[in-house]
C-alpha positions, 0 to 999 in steps of 0.5 A, a space after each residue: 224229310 219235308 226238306 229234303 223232298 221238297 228240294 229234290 222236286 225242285 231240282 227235278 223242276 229245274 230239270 238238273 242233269 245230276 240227282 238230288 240225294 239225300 247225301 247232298 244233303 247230309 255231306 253236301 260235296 262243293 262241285 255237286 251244290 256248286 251245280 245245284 245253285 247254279 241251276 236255282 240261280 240260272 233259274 231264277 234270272 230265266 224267270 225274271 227276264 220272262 217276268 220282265 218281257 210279259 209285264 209291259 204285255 200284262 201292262 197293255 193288256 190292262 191299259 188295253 182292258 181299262 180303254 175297252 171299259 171306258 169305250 163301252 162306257 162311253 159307246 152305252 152312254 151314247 147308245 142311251 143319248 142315241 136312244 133319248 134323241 130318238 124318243 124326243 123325235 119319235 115324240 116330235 114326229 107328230 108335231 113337225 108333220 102338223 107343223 109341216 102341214 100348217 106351213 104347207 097350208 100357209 104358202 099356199 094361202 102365201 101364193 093366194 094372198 101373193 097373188 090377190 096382192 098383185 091384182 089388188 096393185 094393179 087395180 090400184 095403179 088403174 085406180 090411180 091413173 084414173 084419179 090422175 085423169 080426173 084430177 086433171 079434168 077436173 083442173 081443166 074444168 075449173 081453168 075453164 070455168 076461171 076464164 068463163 068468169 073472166 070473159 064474162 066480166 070482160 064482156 059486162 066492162 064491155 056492154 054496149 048500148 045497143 041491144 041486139 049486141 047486148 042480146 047477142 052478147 047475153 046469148 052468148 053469155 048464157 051458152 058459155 054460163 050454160 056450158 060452164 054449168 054443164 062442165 060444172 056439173 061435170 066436174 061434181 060428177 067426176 068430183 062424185 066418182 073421185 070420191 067414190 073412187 077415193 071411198 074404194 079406195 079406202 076400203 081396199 087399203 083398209 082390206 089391203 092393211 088386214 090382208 098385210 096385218 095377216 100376211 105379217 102373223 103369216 109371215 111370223 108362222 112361217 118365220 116360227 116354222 122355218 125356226 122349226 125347221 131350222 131346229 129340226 135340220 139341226 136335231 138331225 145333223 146332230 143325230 148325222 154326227 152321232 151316227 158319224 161319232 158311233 160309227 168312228 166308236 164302232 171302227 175304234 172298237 172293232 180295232 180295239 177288239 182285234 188287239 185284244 184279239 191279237 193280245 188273246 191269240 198271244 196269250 193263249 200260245 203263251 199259256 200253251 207253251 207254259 202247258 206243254 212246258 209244264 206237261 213236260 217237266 210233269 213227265 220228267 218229274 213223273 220220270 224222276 218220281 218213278 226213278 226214285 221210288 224205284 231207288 227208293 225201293 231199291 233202297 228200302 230193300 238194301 236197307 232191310 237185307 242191312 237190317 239183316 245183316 245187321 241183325 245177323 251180325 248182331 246175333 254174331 256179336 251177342 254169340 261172340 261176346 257170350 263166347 268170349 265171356 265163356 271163354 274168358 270163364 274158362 281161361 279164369 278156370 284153366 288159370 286158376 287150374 294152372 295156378 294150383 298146378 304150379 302151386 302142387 307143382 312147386 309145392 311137390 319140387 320142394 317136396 321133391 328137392 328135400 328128398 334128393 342127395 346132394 353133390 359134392 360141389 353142394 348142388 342137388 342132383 335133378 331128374 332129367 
């Protein structure tokens, strides 16, 4: 009976036109299970071709599902890459703010020290146009000096012997010697102001060479705060094509979520016509459930009134067969009655027959 339900629900969910019974399966007819394999056959290759176009779908949804993972692996460890670079500038944001405040201190001492630089150049042209003059006093001053020195030897070879030349001679002697040590003297002087100047300008290089020795450790902060800087327009272009790679993985996935969507959409109307599918070979099973428990009962009942019957006829047989046997009973009796009839009968003839004359051909005469 396990069998035989379970085949005729399946051959009501194949929704066979003819009805599985209990006859086909007990005296299957050719034709009637030629019909039911061929509905189970004809099944059987719906359901692999269906099985066949929704694998490459289930495929995809799992390649698509196993992207969807590796992109959120993906998106989460660059969210926490995002998140670590944003804590280290957090982090460094006080430090560049000094560092941008230290170098905007140091050009402005850069400007200042630029500018205390071209005075002191031009100071220090002046100065040395100044020496140039001197220099050049100071070298007339001893060719004059050199030619005093040799007229007065020219004038000493020619002395004369008389006197008012030689007064002459010698006043003229003192003025120029009185003018060589005027111009002697003139020349210490500005031999003085050239050494002072030389000692100004000593200490101005020696200040000029700690203001360079400043501006060089200057000049290395800013070169160290222009590499900050640098490090810092890198960190930030970094961050630029982070964002610009997020947002790519953002587009990616918004697409990735609208196949999925789409994939979703898909699969829900598949399940929706496998429901309604379902719904309706549920109501033509319910159908066919009610058809049969009415057969059924119909059956049951057929089956008690042959029960019936069969009881009935039963009873008949049994009251026949004791018929029979009583009037087999009776039949031994009547014949056993017969036999003694015939036997007195016989017995009585012969009796009979001695008693009777006889003819005169020799026969005995009977009684008609």
């Amino acid at each position: 009976m396990n069998l035989y339900s379970r085949l005729r629900d399946v051959m009501a969910s194949l929704n066979c036109p003819m009805q599985f019974n209990l006859r086909d399966l007990i005296k299957p007819d050719p034709r009637r299970t030629e019909h039911f394999l061929s509905g189970i056959l004809n099944f059987c290759l719906y359901k692999e071709t269906k099985l066949n176009l929704l694998r490459p779908i289930v495929e995809e949804l799992a390649l698509l599902d196993d992207q969807r993972k590796e992109w959120e692996a993906k998106i989460s460890q660059l969210n926490a890459e995002i998140a670590g670079y944003s804590e280290a500038r957090e982090r460094e944001l006080p430090l560049i703010q000094e560092v941008e405040s230290k170098v905007k201190e140091l050009r402005e001492m850069i400007a200042g020290l630029n500018s205390n630089q071209m005075s002191l150049r031009t100071s220090f042209r002046n100065l040395k146009e100044k020496t140039g003059q001197m220099d050049e006093k100071i070298s007339k001053a001893e060719f004059d000096l050199v030619q005093s020195v040799q007229e007065n030897a020219n004038l000493r070879s020619k002395i004369v012997q008389s006197p008012d030349k030689l007064q002459r001679a010698l006043e003229e002697k003192k003025l120029a010697r009185d003018e060589a040590k005027n111009a002697e003297r003139s020349a210490i002087q500005s031999f003085q102001e050239k050494t002072a100047t030389v000692e100004v300008y000593s200490k101005a290089l020696k200040k000029m060479s700690k203001h360079f020795a400043m501006m060089q450790a200057i000049h290395e902060q800013v070169n160290s705060a222009k590499s900050v800087e640098k490090e810092c327009k890198g960190l930030k272009a970094k961050l630029s094509d982070d964002v610009v790679l997020d947002k790519s993985l953002e587009a990616k996935l918004i697409e990735r979520e609208g196949k999925v969507g789409q994939l979703e959409e898909h699969k829900r109307q598949l399940q929706k016509e496998r429901d309604l599918k379902f719904e309706e070979s549920t109501k033509h099973l319910n159908s066919v459930k009610s058809e049969v428990l009415s057969k059924r009962c119909e059956l049951e009942a057929r089956q008690k009134k042959v029960e019936d019957v069969v009881a009935e006829v039963d009873s008949i047989t049994i009251k026949t067969s004791m018929v029979r046997e009583s009037g087999a009973a009776k039949v031994q009796q009547l014949i056993s009655k017969c036999e003694e009839i015939v036997k007195q009968f016989q017995q009585s003839s012969s009796s009979i027959g001695l008693l009777l004359p006889v003819d005169g051909n020799g026969t005995k005469t009977t009684f008609d």
